[in-house]
TORPA-357785 format. One record per atom (N, C-alpha, C, CB): atom name; x, y, z; residue in one letter. Coordinates in nm, 2 decimals. Glycine has a CB too. Layout:
<pts>
 vexdren   east  north     up milo
      CA      X      Y      Z    a
...
</pts>
This chain:
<pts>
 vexdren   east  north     up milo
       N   9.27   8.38   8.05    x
      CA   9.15   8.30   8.04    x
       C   9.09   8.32   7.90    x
      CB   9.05   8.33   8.15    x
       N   9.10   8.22   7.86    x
      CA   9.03   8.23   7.70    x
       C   8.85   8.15   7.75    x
      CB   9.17   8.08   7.54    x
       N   8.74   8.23   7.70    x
      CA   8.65   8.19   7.66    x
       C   8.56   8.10   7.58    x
      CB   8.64   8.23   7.66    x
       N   8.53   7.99   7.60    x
      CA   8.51   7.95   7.45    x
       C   8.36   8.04   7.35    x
      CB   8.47   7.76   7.46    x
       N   8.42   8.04   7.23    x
      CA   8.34   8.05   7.19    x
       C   8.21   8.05   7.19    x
      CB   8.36   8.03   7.17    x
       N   8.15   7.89   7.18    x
      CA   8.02   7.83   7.20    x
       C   7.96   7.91   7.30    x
      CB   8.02   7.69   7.23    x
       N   8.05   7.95   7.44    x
      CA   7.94   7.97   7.55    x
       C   7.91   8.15   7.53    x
      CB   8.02   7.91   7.74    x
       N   8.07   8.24   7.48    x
      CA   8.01   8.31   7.43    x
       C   7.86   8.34   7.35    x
      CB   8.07   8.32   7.39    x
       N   7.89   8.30   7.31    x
      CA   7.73   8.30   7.18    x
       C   7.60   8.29   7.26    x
      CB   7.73   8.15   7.05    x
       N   7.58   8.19   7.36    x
      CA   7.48   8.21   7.42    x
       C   7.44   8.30   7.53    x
      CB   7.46   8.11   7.43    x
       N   7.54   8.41   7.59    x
      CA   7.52   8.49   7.69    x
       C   7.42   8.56   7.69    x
      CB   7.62   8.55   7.71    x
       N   7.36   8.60   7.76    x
      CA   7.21   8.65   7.75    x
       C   7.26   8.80   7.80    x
      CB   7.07   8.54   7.87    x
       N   7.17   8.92   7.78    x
      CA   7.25   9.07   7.79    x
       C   7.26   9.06   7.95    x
      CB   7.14   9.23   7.72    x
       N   7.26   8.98   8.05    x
      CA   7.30   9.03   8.20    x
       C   7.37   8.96   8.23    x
      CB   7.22   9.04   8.29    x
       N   7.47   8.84   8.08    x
      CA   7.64   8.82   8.12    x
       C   7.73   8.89   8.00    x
      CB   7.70   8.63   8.12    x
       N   7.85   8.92   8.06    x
      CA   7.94   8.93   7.89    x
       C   8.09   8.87   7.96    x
      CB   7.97   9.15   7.78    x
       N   8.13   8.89   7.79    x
      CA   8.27   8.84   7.82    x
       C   8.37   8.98   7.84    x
      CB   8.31   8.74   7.68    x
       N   8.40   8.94   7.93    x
      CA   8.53   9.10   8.01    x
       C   8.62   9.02   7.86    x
      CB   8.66   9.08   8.27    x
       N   8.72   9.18   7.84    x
      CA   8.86   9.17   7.77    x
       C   8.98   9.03   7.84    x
      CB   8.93   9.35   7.78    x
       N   8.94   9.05   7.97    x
      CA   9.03   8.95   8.06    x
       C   9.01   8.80   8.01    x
      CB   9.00   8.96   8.23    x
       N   8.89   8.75   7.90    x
      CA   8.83   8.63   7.90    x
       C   8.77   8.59   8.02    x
      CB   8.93   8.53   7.86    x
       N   8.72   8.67   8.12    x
      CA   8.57   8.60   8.20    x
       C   8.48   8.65   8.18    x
      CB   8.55   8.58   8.34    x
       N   8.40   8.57   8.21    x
      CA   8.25   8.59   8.20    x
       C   8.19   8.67   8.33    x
      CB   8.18   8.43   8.19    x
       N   8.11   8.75   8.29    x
      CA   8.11   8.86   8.43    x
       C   7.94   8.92   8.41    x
      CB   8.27   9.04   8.40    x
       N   7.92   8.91   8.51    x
      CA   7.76   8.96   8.52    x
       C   7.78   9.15   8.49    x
      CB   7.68   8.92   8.72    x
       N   7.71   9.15   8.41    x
      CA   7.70   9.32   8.36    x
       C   7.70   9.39   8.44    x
      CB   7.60   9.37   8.29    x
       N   7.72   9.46   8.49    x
      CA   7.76   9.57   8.58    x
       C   7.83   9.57   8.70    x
      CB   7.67   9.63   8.60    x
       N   7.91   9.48   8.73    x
      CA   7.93   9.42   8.82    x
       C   8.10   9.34   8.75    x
      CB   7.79   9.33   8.87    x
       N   8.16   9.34   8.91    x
      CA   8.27   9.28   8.85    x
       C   8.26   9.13   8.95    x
      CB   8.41   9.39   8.87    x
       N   8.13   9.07   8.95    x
      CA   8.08   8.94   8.98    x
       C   8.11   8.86   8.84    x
      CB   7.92   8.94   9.01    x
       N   8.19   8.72   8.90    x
      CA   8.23   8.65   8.77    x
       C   8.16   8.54   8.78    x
      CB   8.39   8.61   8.75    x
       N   8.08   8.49   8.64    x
      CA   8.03   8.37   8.62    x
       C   8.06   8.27   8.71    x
      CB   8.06   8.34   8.52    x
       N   8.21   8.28   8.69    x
      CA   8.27   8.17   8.77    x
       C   8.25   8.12   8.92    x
      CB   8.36   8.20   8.76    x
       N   8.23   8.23   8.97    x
      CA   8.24   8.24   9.15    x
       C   8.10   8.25   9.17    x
      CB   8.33   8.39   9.24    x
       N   8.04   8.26   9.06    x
      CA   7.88   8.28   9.08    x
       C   7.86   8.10   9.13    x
      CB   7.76   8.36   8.89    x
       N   7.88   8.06   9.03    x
      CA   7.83   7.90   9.00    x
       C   7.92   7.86   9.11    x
      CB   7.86   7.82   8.82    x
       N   8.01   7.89   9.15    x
      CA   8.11   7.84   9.23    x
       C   8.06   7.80   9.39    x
      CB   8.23   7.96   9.23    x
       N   7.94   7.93   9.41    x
      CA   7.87   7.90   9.55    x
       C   7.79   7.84   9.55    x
      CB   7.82   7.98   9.63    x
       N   7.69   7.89   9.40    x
      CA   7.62   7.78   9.36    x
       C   7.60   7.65   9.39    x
      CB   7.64   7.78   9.28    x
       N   7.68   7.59   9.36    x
      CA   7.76   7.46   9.34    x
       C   7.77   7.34   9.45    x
      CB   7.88   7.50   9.32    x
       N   7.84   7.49   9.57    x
      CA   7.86   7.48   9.72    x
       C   7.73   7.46   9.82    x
      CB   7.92   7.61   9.76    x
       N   7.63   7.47   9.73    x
      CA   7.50   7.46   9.78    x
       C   7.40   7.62   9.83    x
      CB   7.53   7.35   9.90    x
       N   7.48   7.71   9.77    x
      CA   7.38   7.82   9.86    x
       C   7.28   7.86   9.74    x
      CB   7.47   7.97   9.94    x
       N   7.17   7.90   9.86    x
      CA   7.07   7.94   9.81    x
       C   7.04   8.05   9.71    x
      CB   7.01   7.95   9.89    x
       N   6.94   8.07   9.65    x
      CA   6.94   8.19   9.59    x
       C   6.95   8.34   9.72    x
      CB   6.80   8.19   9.50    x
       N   6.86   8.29   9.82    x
      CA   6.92   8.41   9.95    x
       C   7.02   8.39   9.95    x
      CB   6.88   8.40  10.09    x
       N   7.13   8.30   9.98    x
      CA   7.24   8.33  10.04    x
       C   7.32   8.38   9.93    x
      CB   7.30   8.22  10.13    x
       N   7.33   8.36   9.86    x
      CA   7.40   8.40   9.70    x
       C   7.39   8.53   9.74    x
      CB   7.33   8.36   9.54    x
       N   7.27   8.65   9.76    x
      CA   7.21   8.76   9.76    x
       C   7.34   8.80   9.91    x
      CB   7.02   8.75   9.78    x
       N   7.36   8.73  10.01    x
      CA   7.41   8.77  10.13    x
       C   7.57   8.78  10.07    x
      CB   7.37   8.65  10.26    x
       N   7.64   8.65   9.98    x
      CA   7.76   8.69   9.93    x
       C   7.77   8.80   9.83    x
      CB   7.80   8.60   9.88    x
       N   7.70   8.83   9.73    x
      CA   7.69   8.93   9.66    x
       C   7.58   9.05   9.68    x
      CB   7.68   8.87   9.54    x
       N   7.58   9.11   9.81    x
      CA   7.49   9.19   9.80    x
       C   7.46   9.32   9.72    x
      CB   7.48   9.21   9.90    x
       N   7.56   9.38   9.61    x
      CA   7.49   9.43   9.49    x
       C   7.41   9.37   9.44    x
      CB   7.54   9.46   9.40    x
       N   7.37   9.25   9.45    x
      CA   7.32   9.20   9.27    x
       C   7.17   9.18   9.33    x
      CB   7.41   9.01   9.18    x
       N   7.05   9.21   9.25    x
      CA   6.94   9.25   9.28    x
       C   6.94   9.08   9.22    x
      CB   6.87   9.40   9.22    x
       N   6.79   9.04   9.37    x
      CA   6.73   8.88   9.36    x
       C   6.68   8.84   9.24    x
      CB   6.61   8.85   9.46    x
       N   6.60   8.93   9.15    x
      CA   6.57   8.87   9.00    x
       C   6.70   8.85   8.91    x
      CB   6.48   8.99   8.91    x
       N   6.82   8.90   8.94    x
      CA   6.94   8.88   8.89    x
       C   6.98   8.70   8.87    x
      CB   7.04   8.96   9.00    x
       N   7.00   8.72   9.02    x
      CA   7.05   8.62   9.07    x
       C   6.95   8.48   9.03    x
      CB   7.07   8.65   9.21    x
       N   6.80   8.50   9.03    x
      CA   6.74   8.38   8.95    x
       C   6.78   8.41   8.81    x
      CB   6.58   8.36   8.96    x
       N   6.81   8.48   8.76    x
      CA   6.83   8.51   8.60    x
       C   6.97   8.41   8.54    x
      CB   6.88   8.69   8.58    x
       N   7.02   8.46   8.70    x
      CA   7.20   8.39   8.66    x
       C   7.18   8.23   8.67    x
      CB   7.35   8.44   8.81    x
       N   7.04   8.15   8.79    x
      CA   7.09   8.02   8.83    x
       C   7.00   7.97   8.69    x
      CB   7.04   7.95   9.01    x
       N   6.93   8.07   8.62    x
      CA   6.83   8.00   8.52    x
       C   6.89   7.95   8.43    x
      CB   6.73   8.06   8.47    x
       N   7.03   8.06   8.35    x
      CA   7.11   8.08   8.23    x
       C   7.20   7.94   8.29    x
      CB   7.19   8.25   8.21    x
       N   7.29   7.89   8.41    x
      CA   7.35   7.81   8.45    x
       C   7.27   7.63   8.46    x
      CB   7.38   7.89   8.56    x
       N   7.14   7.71   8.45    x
      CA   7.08   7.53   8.51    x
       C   7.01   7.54   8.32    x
      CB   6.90   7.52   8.71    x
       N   7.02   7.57   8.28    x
      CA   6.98   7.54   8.11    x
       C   7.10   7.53   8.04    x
      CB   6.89   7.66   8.02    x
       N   7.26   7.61   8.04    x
      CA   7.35   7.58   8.02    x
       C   7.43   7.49   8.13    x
      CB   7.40   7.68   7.98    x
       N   7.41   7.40   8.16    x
      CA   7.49   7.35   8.27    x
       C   7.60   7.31   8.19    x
      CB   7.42   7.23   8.34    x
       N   7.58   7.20   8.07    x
      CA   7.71   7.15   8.06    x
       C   7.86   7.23   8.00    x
      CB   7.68   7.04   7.97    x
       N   7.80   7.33   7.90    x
      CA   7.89   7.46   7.88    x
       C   7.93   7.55   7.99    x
      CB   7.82   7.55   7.80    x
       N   7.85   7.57   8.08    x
      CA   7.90   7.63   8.24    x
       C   8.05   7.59   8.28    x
      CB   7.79   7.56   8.36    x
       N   7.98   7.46   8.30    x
      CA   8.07   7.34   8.41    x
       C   8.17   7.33   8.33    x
      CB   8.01   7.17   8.46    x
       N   8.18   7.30   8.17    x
      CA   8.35   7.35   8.10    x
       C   8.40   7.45   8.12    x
      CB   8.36   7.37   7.97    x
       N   8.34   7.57   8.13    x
      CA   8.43   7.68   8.11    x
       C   8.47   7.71   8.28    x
      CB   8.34   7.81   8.01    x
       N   8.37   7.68   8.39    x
      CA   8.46   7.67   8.50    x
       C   8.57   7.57   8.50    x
      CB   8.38   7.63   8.61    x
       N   8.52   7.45   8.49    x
      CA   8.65   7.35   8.48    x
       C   8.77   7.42   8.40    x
      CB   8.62   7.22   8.39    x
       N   8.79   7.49   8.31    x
      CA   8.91   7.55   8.24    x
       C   8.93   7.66   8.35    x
      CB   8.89   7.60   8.08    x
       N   8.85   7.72   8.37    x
      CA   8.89   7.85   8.47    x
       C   8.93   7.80   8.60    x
      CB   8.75   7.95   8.50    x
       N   8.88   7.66   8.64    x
      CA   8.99   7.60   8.75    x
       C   9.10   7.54   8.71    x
      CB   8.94   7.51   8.84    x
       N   9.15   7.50   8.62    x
      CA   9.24   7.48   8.56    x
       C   9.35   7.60   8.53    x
      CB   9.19   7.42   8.47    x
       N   9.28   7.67   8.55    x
      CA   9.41   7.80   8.50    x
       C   9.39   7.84   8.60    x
      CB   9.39   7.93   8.38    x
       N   9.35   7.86   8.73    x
      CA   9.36   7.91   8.82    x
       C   9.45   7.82   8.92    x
      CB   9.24   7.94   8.85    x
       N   9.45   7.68   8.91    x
      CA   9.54   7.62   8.96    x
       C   9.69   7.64   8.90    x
      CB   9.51   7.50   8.96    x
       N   9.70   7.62   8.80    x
      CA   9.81   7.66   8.73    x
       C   9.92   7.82   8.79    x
      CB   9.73   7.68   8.57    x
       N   9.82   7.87   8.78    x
      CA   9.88   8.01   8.85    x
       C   9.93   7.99   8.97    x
      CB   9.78   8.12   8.86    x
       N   9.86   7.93   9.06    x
      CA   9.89   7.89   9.21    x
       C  10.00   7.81   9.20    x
      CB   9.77   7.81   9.30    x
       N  10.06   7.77   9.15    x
      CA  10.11   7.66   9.10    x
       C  10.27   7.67   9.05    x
      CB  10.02   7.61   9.00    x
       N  10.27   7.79   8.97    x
      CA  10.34   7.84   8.89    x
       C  10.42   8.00   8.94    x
      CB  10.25   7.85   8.78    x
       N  10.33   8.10   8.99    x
      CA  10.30   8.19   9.06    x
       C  10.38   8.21   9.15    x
      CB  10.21   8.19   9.08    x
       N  10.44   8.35   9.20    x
      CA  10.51   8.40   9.32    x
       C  10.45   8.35   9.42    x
      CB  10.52   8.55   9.34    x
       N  10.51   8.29   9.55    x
      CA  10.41   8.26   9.65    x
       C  10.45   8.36   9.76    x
      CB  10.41   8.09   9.70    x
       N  10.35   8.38   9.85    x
      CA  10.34   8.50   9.96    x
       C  10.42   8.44  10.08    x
      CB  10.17   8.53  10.02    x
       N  10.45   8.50  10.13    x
      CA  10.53   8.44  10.29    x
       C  10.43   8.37  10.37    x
      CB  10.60   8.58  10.41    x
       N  10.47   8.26  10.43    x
      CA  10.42   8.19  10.52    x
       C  10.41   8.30  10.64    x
      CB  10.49   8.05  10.54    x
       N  10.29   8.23  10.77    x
      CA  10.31   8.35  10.84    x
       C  10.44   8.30  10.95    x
      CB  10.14   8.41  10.93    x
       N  10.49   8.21  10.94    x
      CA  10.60   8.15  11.02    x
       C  10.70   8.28  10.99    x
      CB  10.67   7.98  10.96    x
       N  10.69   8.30  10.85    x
      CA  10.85   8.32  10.80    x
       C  10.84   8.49  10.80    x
      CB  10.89   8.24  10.60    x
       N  10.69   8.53  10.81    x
      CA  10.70   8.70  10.82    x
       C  10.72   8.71  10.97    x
      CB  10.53   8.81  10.76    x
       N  10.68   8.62  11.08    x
      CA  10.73   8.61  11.20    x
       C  10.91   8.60  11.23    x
      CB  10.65   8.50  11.23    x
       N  10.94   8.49  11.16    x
      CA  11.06   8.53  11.21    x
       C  11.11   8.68  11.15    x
      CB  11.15   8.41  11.18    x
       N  11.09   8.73  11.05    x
      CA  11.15   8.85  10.97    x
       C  11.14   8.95  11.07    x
      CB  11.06   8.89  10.83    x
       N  10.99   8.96  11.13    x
      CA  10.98   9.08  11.22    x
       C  11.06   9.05  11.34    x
      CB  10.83   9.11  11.26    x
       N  11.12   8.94  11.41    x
      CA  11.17   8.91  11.52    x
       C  11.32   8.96  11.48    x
      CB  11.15   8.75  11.56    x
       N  11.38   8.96  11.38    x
      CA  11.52   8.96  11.33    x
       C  11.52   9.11  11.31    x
      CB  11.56   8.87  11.20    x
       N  11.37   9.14  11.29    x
      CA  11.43   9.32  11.25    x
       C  11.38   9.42  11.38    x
      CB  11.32   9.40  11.07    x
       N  11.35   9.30  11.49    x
      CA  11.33   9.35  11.62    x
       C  11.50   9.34  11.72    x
      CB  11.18   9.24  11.68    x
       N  11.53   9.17  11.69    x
      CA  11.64   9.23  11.73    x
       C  11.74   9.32  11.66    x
      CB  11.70   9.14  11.75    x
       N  11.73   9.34  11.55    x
      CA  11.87   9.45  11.48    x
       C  11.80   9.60  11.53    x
      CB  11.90   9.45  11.26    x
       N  11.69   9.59  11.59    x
      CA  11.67   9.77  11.68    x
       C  11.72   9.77  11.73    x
      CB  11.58   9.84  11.75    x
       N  11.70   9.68  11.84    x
      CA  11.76   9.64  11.98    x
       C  11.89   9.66  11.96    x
      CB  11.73   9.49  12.03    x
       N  11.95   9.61  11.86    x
      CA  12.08   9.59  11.88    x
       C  12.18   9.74  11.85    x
      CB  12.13   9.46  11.80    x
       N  12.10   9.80  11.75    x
      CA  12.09   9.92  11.72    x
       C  12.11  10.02  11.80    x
      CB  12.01   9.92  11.67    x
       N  11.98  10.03  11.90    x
      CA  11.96  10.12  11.96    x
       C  12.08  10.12  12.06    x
      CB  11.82  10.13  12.02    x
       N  12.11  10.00  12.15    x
      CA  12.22  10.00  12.25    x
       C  12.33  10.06  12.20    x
      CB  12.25   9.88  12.29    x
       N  12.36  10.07  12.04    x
      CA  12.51  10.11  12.00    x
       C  12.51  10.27  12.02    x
      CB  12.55  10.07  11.82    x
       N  12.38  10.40  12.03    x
      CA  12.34  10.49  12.02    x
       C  12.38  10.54  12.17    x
      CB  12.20  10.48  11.96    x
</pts>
């Protein structure tokens, strides 16, 4: 994840930019991203508080204030951060379906079975 610039520059001291390229609320490994992300989703400043219950309520208006004055720099650098995040999904090892860890465990149920009878 590369940052742009521009939005660097305007981070106020209670965001920075992690080495990883996100943007991350200071002390906290809360990302810009997922912040605005519920945001977005419609929750409140309470419920924001209920998903992130470290982050103290003056925070969290601090975060929707820096977001709703930077909106359009926001909404780019999420848009790129969903963009690379699809990409990965996309690109990326995928996990076993649960069909397929089902049959795995059935096959390594029968080779006990079949196992144990040879004993």
């Amino acid at each position: 994840m590369n940052c742009p610039e521009s939005l660097l520059r305007l981070l106020p001291s209670f965001l920075h930019g992690h080495p990883d390229g996100e943007i991350r609320l200071v002390g906290h490994r809360i990302g810009l991203y997922h912040f605005v992300y519920f945001y977005n989703q419609g929750y409140t400043a309470e419920m924001l508080l209920g998903q992130f219950p470290t982050l103290e309520p003056a925070l969290i208006g601090q975060v929707i204030a820096f977001y709703l004055d930077h909106r359009d720099e926001v909404d780019r650098y999420v848009a790129q951060y969903q963009d690379e995040l699809e990409d990965l999904r996309a690109t990326g090892p995928h996990a076993p379906s649960v069909a397929e860890l089902s049959n795995r465990l059935e096959s390594r149920q029968r080779a006990a079975t079949v196992d144990a009878g040879r004993g």
